[in-house]
N, C-alpha and C positions, 0 to 999 in steps of 0.2 A: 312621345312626340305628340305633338297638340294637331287635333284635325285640322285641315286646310278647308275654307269655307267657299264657296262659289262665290263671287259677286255679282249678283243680278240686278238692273236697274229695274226699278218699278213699271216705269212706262218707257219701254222699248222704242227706240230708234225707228223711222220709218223706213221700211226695209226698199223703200224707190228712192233713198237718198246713199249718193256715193257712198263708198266704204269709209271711205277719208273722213268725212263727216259721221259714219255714223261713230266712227273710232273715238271720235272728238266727243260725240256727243254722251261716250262712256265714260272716258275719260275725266275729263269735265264734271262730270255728275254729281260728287258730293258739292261741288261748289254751285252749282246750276242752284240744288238742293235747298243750298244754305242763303243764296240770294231771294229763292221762291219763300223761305219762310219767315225772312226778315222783311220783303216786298208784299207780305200778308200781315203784316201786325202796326196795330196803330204807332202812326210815328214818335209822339211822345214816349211813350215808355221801348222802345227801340232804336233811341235817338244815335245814341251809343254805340251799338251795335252794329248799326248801320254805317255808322261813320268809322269803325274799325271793319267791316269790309270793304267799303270805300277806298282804303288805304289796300287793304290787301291786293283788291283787286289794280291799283297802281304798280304793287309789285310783279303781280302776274303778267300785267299789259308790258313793263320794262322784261322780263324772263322770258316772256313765252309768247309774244303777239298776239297776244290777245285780249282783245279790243272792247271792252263790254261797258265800260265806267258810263258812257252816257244815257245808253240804253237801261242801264241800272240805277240812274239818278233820275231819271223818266220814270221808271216802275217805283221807287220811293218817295216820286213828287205825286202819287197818287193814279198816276196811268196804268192803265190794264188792257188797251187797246194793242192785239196784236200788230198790226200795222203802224199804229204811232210808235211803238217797241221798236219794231225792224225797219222802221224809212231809215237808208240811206245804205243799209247794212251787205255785207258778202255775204254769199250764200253760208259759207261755217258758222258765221255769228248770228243770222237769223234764225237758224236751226237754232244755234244755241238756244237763242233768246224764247222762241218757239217752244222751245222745252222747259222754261221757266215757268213760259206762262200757261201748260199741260199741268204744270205742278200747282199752279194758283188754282186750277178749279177741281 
């Protein structure tokens, strides 16, 4: 039988944010991940990529409410601004987004 591994996020949840959220912000996390390192790379050669999450992330917002597509079309139009990131956003998706942008720097 094959060892069973821990999953550990790199940059932990801040422990003054609901449970709810911090769950989210586990949960969530390889995608958080995958947004912070496509929202890091020149857009020419990630043009692609980007626009196959773009689509992904439509399927997740129709499955799972979750709401991220603008705020992620904001970080790939070049914004890095946490607050231009999280205007307009609920507390779960700003955390999210929060956590992306932890991963950018």
């Amino acid at each position: 039988a094959g060892a069973v591994k821990e999953f550990q996020i790199e940059i932990p949840p801040d422990p003054s944010l609901p449970v709810e959220i911090r769950l989210e912000l586990c949960r969530y996390d390889p995608l958080l991940r995958r947004i912070a390192y496509f929202g890091s790379r020149p857009t020419e050669r990630a043009l692609k990529d980007k626009q196959r999450l773009i689509v992904r992330l439509k399927e997740v917002e129709k499955e799972e409410c979750l709401f991220l597509i603008a705020p992620v079309q904001k970080l790939f139009n070049g914004v890095k601004d946490t607050a231009a990131l999280t205007a307009g956003l609920d507390a779960k998706h700003t955390a999210l987004m929060q956590q992306v942008v932890r991963y950018l720097n």
